[in-house]
C-alpha positions, 0 to 999 in steps of 0.5 A: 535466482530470484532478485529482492529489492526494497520498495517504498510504496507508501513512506511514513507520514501523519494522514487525515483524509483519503488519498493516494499514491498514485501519483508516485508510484513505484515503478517498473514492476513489469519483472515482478512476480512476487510482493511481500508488504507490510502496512505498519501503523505506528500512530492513532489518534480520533474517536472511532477512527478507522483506515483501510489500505488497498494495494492497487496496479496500473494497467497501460491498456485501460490507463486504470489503476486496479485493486490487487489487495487489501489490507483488513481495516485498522483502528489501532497501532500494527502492523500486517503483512501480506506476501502476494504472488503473480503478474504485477502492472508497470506500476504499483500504488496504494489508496487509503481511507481514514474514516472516524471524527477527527482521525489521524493515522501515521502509517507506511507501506513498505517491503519487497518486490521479488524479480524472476 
């Protein structure tokens, strides 16, 4: 029986430069094996504004973080899934880029983690 817990990895917020959460990660996704994320885009604002979300892991052996998955490019509101199966690192994170003149997105990443 699989177990589905609710995981934040990105909470909602106005963006305006590249970053990252890395710094607060969610953690203990050792028992992981299936993701089911959504990036939900709720604002934009800027000429040719352009975000892109990459979901990435922390490999302990390297003391890297890895990318797992990307989402596809977004320069207005929406939202896309993705649904990823497999062996997930410890910890789980994202990195964005916001690209345009004076852009600003205010975006999530949010959903489930199954556990086997």
């Amino acid at each position: 029986m699989k177990y589905f817990r609710a995981i934040t990895v990105v909470p909602s917020a106005a963006r305006t430069t590249n970053g990252d959460s890395t710094t607060s990660p969610v953690l203990d996704m050792d028992l992981t094996n299936e993701l089911i994320l959504t990036l939900n885009v709720s604002a934009v604002s800027g000429t040719s504004p352009s975000l892109t979300v990459t979901l990435v892991y922390y490999d302990e052996n390297t003391d890297q973080w890895f990318p797992i998955a990307s989402y596809a490019a977004k320069a207005t509101v929406g939202q896309e899934t993705l649904r990823l199966s497999g062996i997930f690192g410890k910890k789980l994170a994202a990195e964005w880029t916001i690209s345009g003149d004076s852009s600003s997105f205010t975006f999530s990443v949010s959903g489930y983690a199954a556990e086997r």
